[in-house]
C-alpha positions in Angstrom: 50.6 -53.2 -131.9 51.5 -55.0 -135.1 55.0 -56.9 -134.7 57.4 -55.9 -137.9 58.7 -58.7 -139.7 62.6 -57.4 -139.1 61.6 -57.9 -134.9 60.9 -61.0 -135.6 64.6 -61.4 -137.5 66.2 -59.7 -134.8 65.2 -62.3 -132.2 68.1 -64.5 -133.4 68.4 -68.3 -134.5 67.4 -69.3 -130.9 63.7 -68.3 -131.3 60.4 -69.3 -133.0 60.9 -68.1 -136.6 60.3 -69.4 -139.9 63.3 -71.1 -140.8 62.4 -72.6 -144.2 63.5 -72.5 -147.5 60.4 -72.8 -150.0 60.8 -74.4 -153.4 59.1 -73.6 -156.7 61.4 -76.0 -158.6 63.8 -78.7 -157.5 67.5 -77.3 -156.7 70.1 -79.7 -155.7 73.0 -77.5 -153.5 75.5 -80.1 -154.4 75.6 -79.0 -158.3 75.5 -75.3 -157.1 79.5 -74.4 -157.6 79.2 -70.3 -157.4 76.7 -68.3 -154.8 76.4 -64.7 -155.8 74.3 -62.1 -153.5 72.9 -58.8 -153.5 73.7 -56.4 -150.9 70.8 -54.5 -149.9 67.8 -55.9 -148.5 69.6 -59.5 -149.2 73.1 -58.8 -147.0 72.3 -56.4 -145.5 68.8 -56.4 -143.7 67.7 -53.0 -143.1 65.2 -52.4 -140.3 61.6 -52.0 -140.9 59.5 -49.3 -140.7 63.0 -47.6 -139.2 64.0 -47.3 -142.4 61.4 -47.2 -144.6 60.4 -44.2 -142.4 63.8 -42.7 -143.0 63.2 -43.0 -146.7 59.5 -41.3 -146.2 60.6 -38.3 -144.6 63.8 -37.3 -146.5 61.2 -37.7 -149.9 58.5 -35.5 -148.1 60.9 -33.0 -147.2 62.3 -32.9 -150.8 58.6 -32.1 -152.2 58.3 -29.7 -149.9 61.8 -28.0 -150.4 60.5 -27.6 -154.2 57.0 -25.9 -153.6 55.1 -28.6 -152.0 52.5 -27.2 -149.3 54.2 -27.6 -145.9 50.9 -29.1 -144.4 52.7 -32.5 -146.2 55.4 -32.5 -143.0 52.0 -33.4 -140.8 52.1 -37.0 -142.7 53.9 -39.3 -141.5 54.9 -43.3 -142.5 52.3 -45.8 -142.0 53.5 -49.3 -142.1 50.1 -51.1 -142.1 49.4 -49.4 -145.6 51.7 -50.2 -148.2 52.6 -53.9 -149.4 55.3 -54.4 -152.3 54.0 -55.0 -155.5 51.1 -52.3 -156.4 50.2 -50.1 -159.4 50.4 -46.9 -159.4 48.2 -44.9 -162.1 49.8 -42.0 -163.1 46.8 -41.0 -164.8 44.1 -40.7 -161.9 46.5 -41.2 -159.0 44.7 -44.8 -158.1 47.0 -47.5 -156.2 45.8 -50.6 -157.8 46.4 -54.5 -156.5 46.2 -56.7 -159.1 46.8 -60.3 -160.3 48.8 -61.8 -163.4 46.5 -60.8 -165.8 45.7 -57.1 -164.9 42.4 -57.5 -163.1 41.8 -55.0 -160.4 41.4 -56.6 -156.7 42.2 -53.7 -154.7 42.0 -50.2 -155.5 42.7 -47.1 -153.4 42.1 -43.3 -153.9 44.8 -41.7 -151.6 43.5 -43.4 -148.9 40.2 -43.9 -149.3 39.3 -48.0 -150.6 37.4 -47.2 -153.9 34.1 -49.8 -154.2 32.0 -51.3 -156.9 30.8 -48.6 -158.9 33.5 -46.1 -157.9 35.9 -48.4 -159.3 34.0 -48.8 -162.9 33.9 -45.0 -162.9 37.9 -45.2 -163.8 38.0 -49.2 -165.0 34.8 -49.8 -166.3 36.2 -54.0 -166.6 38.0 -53.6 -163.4 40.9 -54.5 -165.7 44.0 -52.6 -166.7 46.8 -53.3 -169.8 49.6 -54.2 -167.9 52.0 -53.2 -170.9 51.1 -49.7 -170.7 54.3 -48.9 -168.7 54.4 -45.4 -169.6 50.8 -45.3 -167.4 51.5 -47.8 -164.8 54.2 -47.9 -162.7 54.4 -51.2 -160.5 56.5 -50.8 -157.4 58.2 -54.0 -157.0 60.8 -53.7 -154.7 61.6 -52.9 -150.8 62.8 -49.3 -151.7 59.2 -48.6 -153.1 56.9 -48.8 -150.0 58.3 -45.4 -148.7 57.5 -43.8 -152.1 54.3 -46.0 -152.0 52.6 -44.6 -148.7 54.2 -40.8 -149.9 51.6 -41.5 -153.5 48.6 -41.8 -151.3 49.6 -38.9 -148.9 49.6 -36.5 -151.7 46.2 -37.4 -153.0 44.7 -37.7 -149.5 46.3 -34.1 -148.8 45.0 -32.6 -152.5 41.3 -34.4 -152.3 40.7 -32.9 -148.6 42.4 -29.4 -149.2 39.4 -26.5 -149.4 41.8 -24.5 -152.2 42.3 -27.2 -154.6 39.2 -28.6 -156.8 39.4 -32.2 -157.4 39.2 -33.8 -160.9 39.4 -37.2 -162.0 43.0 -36.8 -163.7 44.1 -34.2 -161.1 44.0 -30.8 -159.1 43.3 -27.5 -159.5 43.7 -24.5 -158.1 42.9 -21.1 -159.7 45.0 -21.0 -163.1 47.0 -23.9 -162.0 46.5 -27.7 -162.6 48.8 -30.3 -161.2 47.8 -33.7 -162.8 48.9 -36.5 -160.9 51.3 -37.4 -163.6 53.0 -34.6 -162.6 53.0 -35.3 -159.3 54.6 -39.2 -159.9 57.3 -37.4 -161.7 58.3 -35.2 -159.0 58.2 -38.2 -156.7 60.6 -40.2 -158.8 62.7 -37.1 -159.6 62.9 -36.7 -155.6 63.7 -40.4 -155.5 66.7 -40.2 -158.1 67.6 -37.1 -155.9 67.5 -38.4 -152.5 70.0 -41.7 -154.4 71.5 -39.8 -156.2 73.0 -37.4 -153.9 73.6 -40.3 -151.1 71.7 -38.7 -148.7 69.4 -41.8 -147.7 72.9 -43.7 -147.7 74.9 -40.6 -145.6 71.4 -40.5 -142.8 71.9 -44.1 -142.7 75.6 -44.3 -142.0 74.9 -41.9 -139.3 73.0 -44.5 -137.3 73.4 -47.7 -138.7 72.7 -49.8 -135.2 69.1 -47.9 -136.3 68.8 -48.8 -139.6 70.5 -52.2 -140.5 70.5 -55.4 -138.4 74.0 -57.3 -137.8 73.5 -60.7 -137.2 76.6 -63.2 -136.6 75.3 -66.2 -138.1 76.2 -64.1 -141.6 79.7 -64.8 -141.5 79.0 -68.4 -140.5 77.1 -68.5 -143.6 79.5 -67.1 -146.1 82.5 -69.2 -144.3 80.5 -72.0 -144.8 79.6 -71.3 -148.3 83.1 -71.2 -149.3 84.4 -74.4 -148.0 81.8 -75.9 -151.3 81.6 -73.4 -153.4 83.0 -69.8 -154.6 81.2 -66.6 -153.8 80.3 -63.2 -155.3 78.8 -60.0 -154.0 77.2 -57.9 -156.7 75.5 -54.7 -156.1 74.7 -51.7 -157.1 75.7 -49.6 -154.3 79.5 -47.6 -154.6 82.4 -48.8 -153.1 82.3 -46.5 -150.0 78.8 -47.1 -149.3 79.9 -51.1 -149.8 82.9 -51.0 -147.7 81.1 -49.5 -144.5 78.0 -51.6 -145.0 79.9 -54.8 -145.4 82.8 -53.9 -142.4 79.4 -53.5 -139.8 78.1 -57.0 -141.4 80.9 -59.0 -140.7 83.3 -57.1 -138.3 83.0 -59.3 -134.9 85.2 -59.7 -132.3 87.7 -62.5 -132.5 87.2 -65.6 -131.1 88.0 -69.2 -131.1 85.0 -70.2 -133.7 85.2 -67.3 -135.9 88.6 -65.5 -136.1 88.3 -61.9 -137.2 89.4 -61.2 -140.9 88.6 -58.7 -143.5 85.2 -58.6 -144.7 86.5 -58.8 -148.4 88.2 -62.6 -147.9 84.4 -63.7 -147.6 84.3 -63.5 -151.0 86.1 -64.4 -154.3 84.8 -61.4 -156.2 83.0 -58.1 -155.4 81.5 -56.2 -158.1 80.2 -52.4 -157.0 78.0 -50.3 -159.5 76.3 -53.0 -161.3 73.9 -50.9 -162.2 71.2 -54.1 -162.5 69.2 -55.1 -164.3 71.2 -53.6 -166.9 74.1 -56.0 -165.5 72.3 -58.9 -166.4 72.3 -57.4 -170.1 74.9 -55.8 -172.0 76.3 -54.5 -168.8 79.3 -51.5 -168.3 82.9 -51.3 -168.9 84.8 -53.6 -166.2 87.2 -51.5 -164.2 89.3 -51.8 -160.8 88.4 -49.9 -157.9 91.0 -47.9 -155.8 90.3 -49.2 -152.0 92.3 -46.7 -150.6 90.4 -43.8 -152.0 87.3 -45.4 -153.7 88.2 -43.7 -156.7 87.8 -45.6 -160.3 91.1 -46.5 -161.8 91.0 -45.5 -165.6 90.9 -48.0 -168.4 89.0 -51.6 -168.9 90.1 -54.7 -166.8 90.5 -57.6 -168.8 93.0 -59.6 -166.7 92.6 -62.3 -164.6 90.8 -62.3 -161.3 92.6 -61.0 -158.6 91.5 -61.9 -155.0 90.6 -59.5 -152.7 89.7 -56.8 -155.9 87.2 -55.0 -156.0 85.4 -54.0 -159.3 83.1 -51.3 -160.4 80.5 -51.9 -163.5 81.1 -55.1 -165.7 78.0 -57.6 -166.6 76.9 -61.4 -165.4 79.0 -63.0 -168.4 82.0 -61.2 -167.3 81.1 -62.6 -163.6 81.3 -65.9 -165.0 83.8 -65.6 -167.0 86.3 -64.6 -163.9 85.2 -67.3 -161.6 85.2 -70.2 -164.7 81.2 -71.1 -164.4 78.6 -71.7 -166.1 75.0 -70.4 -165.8 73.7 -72.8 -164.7 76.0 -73.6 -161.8 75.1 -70.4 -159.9 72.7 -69.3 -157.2 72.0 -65.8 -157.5 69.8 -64.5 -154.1 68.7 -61.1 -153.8 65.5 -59.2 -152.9 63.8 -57.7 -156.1 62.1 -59.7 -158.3 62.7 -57.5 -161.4 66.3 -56.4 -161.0 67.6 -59.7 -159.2 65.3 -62.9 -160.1 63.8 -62.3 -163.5 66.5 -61.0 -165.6 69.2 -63.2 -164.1 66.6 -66.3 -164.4 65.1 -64.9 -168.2 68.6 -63.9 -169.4 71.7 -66.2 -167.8 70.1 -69.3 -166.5 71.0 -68.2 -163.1 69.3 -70.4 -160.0 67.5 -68.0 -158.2 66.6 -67.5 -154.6 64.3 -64.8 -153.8 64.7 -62.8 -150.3 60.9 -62.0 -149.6 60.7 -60.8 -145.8 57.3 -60.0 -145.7 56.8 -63.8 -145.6 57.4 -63.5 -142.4 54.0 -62.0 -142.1 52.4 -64.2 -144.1 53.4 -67.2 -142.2 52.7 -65.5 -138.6 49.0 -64.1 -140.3 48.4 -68.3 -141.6 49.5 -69.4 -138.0 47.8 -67.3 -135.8 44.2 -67.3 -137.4 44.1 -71.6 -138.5 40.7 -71.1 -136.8 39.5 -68.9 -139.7 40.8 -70.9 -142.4 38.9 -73.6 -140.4 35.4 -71.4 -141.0 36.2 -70.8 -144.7 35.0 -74.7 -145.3 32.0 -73.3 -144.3 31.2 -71.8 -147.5 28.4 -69.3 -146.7 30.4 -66.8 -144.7 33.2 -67.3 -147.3 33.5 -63.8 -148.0 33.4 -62.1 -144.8 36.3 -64.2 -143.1 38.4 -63.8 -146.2 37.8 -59.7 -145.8 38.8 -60.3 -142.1 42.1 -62.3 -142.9 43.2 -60.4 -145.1 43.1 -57.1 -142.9 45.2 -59.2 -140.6 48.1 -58.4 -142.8 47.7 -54.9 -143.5 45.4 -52.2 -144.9 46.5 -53.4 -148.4 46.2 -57.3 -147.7 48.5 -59.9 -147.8 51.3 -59.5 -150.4 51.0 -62.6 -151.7 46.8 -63.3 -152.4 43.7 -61.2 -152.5 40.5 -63.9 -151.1 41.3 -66.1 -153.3 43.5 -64.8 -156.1 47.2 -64.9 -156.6 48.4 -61.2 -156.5 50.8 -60.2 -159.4 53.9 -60.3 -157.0 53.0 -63.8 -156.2 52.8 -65.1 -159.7 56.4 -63.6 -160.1 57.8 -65.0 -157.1 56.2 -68.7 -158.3 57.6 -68.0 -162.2 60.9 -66.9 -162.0 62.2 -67.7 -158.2 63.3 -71.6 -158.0 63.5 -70.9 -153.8 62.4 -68.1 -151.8 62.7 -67.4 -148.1 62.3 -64.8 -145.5 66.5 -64.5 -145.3 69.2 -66.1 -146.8 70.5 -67.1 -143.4 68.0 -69.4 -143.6 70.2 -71.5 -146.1 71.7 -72.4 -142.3 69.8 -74.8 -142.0 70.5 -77.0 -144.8 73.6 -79.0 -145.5 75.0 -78.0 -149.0 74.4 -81.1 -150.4 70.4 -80.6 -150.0 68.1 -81.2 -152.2 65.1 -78.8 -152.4 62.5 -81.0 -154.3 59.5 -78.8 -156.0 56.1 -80.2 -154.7 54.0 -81.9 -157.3 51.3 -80.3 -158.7 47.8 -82.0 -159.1 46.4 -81.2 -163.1 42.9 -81.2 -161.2 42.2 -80.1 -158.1 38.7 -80.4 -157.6 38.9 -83.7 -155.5 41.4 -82.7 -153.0 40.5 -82.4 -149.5 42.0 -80.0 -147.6 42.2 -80.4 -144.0 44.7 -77.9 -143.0 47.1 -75.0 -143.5 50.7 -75.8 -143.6 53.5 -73.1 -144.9 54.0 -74.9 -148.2 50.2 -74.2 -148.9 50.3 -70.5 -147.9 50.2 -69.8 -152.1 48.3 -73.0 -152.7 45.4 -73.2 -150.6 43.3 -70.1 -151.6 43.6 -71.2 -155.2 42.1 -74.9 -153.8 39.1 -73.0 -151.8 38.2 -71.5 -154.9 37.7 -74.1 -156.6 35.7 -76.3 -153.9 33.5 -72.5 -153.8 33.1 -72.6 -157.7 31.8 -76.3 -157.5 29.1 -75.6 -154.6 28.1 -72.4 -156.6 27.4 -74.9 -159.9 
């Protein structure tokens, strides 16, 4: 049985995991003077495919609470299938891998792995406009993989039913057509139900030694933080959902080392409802949260900072505005790569550290089949260990390459992220006066030699078999 990356979390510091911070450009902790985090998936860890299941069947039973047939309750989550960071084409129902460009290196049909020409018979250039958001819908972020693996259900469910007839842009059945833009639509309105009600956030609650992992090194980590620097939370969760989230995090039993306190004295600000990216932007009206009742006070804050506040709305320039700092003097970690990294990276300056847990994968996959690597150097059977690796990862591949290609969410994480790690405990393990200095990067790479796989080459290395493949095909 595949091990999930969150088992390998839960073993606790005193195990074998991957401890290290990886750096895309140099980042010295001592000029750092304000850490800001995200909550969920960042924070608070939430356990995989627990969760992710959760979030799978509370959307399947929305679709079928609508109309849906109720053969779709016979599906349930698959974690081998979906990886962050595919297409979805709402036009012919297609989840597409591709790299920075738009060129198509995987592509599935509900769950069937479209080939050759059964690809050009939707992409004739195995190509697609990446700008055409209004067609392609890239799910970028942790929350996605539930709606992911539900996209391919309902094809697989449509294309094998006897009453529907299958065409390219949908299904039909007598007078009736459902096109699978239809389809993504109700998905999404289920999503916006299923968060906008609370009722993934209420199932959670319910069982949350299930769902989230509470690990004590993370008040360790935010004590320590605060002796150098101060420290925000921003997220876009409510304050109830917040307060019970945060009070499990870091409510431990006193002791000696680490005396009990509130969970809000970890911090010097909270912000709830930050309704990202947009916070990064324009942002909402500031205002003060009631703690006793959770309720919004009325009005616009435009005091001082007041410790032990929490606030609901407001924008990244109002953040640092309250804690005195400038852009560039904050580290901003969280888990999504549009909503976290890019815009506060594009738009404030922000450091940024980007949680990616899957690397835990990734590193165990690398690890555990060197030999392979080893055969790739052997250049004729090239292809066929690259296929075999990469269904060591999942049925999708690795999240991060497809043989020898950077997939789109890797070209993200190495353009906008300065560090990214599999948690932010992992900053543990560095004093805060570290410097994280970027590797340098070799113009040409045609000369290099490589003689074997270390972590800091999990990116790297694919790009440097292509080329030595290219130059023994010339």
């Amino acid at each position: 049985p595949q091990t999930s990356w969150t088992d390998v979390i839960c073993e606790g510091p005193d195990k074998n995991r991957p401890k290290l911070v990886f750096v895309n450009r140099s980042l010295t902790l001592e000029n750092i003077k304000c850490y800001g985090f995200d909550m969920d998936y960042t924070l608070a860890v939430y356990k995989s495919p627990e969760y992710e299941s959760l979030g799978f069947e509370l959307l399947r039973d929305r679709l079928v609470s609508i109309g849906y047939p109720h053969e779709l309750l016979g599906y349930t989550y698959d974690p081998t299938f979906p990886t962050r960071g595919l297409v979805y084409d709402t036009r012919y129902g297609n989840l597409l891998k591709i790299d920075s460009n738009g060129n198509i290196l995987v592509c599935t049909h509900g769950f069937e792995y479209l080939r050759g020409g059964q690809v050009d018979e939707y992409y004739p250039n195995k190509f697609i406009q990446r700008d055409d958001t209004d067609r392609f819908y890239v799910l970028n972020t942790l929350f996605n993989l539930s709606e992911t693996y539900l996209y391919a259900c309902l094809v697989d469910y449509f294309t094998r039913s006897t009453r529907y007839k299958n065409c390219q842009k949908g299904f039909k059945h007598g007078d009736l057509f459902m096109s699978h833009r239809s389809m993504f639509q109700d998905v999404r309105d289920a999503m916006d139900h299923l968060h906008g009600t609370g009722t993934l956030k209420e199932r959670t609650l319910k069982n949350l030694d299930k769902y989230v992992i509470k690990d004590p090194r993370l008040p360790v980590l935010l004590s320590r933080i605060k002796e150098f620097a101060k420290v925000f939370l921003a997220t876009n969760s409510d304050f109830n959902y917040t307060e019970a989230i945060m009070k499990y995090l870091l409510d431990f039993p006193s002791g000696s080392k680490n005396p009990k306190k509130p969970w809000r004295s970890y911090f010097d600000l909270v912000v709830v409802d930050t309704r990202k990216p947009l916070f990064f932007a324009g942002g909402t009206v500031l205002r003060q949260v009631d703690t006793d009742t959770g309720k919004l006070r009325i009005g616009t804050y435009t005091g001082e900072l007041q410790h032990g506040t929490v606030y609901s709305g407001g924008s990244s320039d109002i953040v640092c505005d309250l804690l005195d700092v400038r852009g560039k003097d904050v580290l901003y970690v969280g888990d999504h790569i549009f909503g976290d990294i890019l815009k506060s990276k594009k738009r404030q300056g922000w450091k940024t550290f980007l949680v990616v847990p899957e690397l835990v994968k990734e590193l165990q996959v690398w690890a555990d089949k060197a030999s392979m690597f080893e055969e790739l150097k052997h250049l004729d059977i090239f292809l066929m260990v690259t296929y075999g690796m990469d269904l060591c990862y999942g049925k999708m591949g690795s999240l991060l390459r497809c043989g020898s290609t950077k997939t789109l969410f890797a070209s993200q994480l190495l353009r906008y992220a300065d560090i990214y790690s599999t948690c932010c405990l992992n900053l543990l393990n560095y004093p805060f006066s570290y410097l994280f200095r970027a590797p340098l990067v070799l113009v040409n790479l045609s000369c290099v030699s490589v003689t074997a796989v270390t972590v800091d080459e999990m990116i790297i290395v694919p790009e440097i078999t292509r080329l030595h493949l290219q130059r023994h095909e010339d």
